[in-house]
C-alpha positions in Angstrom: 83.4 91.9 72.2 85.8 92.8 69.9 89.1 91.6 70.5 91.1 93.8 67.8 90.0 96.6 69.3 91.7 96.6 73.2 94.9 94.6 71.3 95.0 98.2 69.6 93.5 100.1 72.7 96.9 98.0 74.7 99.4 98.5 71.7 98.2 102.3 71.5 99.1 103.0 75.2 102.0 100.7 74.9 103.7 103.6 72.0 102.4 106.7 74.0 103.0 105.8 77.8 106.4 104.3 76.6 107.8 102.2 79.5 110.3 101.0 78.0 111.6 105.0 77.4 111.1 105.8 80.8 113.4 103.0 82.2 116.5 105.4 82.6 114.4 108.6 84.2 112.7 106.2 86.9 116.3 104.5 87.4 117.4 108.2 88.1 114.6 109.3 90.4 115.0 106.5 92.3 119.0 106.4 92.3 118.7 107.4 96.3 116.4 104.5 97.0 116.5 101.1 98.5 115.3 98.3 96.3 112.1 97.3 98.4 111.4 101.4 98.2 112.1 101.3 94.7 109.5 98.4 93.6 106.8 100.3 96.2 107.4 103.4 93.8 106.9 101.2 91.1 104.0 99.6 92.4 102.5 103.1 93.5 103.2 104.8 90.1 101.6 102.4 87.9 99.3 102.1 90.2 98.1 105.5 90.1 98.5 105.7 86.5 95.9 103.2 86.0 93.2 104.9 88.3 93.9 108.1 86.4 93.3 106.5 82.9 90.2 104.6 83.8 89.0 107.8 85.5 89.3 109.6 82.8 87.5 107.0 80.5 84.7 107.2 82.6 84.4 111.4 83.2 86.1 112.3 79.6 82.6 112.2 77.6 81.2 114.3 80.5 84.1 116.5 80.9 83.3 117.2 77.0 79.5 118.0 77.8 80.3 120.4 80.5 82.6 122.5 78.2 80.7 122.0 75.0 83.5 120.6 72.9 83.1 118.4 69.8 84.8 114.7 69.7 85.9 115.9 66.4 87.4 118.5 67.7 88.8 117.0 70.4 90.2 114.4 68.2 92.1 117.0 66.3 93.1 118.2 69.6 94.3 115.3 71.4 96.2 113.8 67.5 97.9 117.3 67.4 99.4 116.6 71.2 100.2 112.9 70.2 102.0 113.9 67.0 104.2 116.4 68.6 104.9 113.9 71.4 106.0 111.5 69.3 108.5 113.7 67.1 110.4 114.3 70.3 110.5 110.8 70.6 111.4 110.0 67.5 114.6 111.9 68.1 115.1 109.6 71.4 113.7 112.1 73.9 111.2 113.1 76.0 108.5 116.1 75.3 108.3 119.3 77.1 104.9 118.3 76.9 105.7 115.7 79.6 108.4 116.6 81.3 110.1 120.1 81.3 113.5 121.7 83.0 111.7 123.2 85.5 109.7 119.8 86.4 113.0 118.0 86.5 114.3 120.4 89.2 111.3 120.2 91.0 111.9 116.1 91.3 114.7 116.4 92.1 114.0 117.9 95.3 111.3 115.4 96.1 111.1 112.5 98.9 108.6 110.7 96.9 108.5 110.7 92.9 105.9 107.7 92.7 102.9 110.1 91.9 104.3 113.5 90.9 105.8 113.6 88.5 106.4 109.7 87.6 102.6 108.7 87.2 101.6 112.5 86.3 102.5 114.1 84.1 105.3 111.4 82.9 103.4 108.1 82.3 99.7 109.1 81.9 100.2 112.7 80.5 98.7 114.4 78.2 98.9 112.3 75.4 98.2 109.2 77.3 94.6 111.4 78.6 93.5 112.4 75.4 94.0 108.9 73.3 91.8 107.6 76.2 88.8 109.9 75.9 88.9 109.4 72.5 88.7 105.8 72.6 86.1 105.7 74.9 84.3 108.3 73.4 84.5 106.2 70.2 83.2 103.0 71.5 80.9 103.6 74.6 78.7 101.0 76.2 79.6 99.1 79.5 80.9 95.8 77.3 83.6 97.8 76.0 84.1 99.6 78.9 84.9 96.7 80.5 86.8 95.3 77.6 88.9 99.0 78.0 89.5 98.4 81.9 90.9 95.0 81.5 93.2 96.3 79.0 94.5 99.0 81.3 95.1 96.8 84.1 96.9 94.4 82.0 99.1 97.5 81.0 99.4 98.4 84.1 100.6 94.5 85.1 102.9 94.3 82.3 104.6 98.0 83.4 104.6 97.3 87.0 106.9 94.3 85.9 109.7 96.3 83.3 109.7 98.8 86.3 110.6 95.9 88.8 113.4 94.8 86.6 114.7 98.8 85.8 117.8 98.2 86.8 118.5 94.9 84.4 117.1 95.8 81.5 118.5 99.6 81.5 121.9 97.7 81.4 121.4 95.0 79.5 119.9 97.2 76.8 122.0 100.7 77.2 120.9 103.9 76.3 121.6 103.1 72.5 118.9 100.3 72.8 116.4 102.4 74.7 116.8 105.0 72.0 115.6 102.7 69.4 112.7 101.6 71.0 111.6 104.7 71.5 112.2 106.0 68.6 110.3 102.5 67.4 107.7 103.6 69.6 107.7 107.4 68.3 106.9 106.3 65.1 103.6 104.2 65.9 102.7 106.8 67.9 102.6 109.6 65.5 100.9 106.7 62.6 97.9 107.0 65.9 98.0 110.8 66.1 98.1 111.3 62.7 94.9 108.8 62.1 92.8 110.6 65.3 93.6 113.9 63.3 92.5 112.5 60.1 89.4 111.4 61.7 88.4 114.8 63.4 88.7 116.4 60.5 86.7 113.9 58.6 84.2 114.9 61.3 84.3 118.2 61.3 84.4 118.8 57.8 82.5 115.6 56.0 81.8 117.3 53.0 85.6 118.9 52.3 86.6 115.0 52.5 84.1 113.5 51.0 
């Protein structure tokens, strides 16, 4: 078992989930809340985010069987989604790709944000989905499958915990501080989506790359 590999797997959903970033917009769609409903959201969302993402480590290679698509292409796919995620964040917001004006309205209006549209599409998006059939695409077997589950419950642990202390931490650090560290965050995250790219296309077209 390779430990480099989930310390990247855990670093690599730690730049494209971005808990840290979405500090203020929980704080906000929680605003009405108590605080025991407010750690049951948090407990719920990342919950549910990480039975989507082990989910879809176990169906993705399937789900790309059943519609004939190439990891290659896929790769390029999924590094094109990454990389225009993370220029939005590099200028300290989110992506329509996760979150849009309509889905903010929507939200809004809702009794319970824990699911819809805090776990989906916010946290485990797009982005989050694709990097995660990739990787398990990329190193199957059940050791590392494992290996890949234990990495997303410990991601989920660790943002089950910056969610309990919101509040705190959107304070102590203001949005000037949140800002940097997503921006901080934007900038690994296009590196990954620029490197999945590089590697479909290295797939797809081995002898224009040499």
């Amino acid at each position: 078992m390779d430990l480099t590999l989930y310390v990247k797997f855990f670093f690599g959903l730690l730049a494209i989930i971005n808990p840290v970033g979405l500090l203020p917009v929980f704080v906000s769609l929680t605003s009405h809340q108590t605080d025991a409903e407010r750690n049951q959201t948090a407990k719920v969302a990342n919950l549910s985010v990480v039975v989507i993402l082990l989910c879809t480590m176990v169906a993705g290679q399937y789900i790309l069987d059943l519609f004939s698509i190439s990891l290659s292409a896929f790769r390029i796919a999924g590094g094109s989604l990454i990389a225009i995620i993370a220029m939005s964040m590099l200028q300290g917001k989110l992506s329509e790709v996760k979150r849009n004006k309509e889905e903010d309205r929507e939200a809004s209006a809702m009794e319970s944000v824990a699911v819809v549209p805090l776990a989906l599409p916010l946290m485990a998006g797009p982005g989050a989905i694709s990097s995660v059939i990739v990787f398990a695409a990329e190193h199957g077997g059940w050791l590392n499958i494992s290996g890949m589950t234990l990495t997303v419950l410990l991601f989920g642990m660790l943002s089950y915990g910056l969610f309990k202390m919101a509040t705190a931490i959107n304070k102590l650090l203001g949005k000037t501080g949140i800002n940097v560290i997503t921006r901080l965050m934007g900038l690994l995250m296009l590196s990954i989506g620029i490197e999945v790219m590089a590697a479909g296309l290295k797939g797809l077209f081995p002898t224009l790359l040499g």
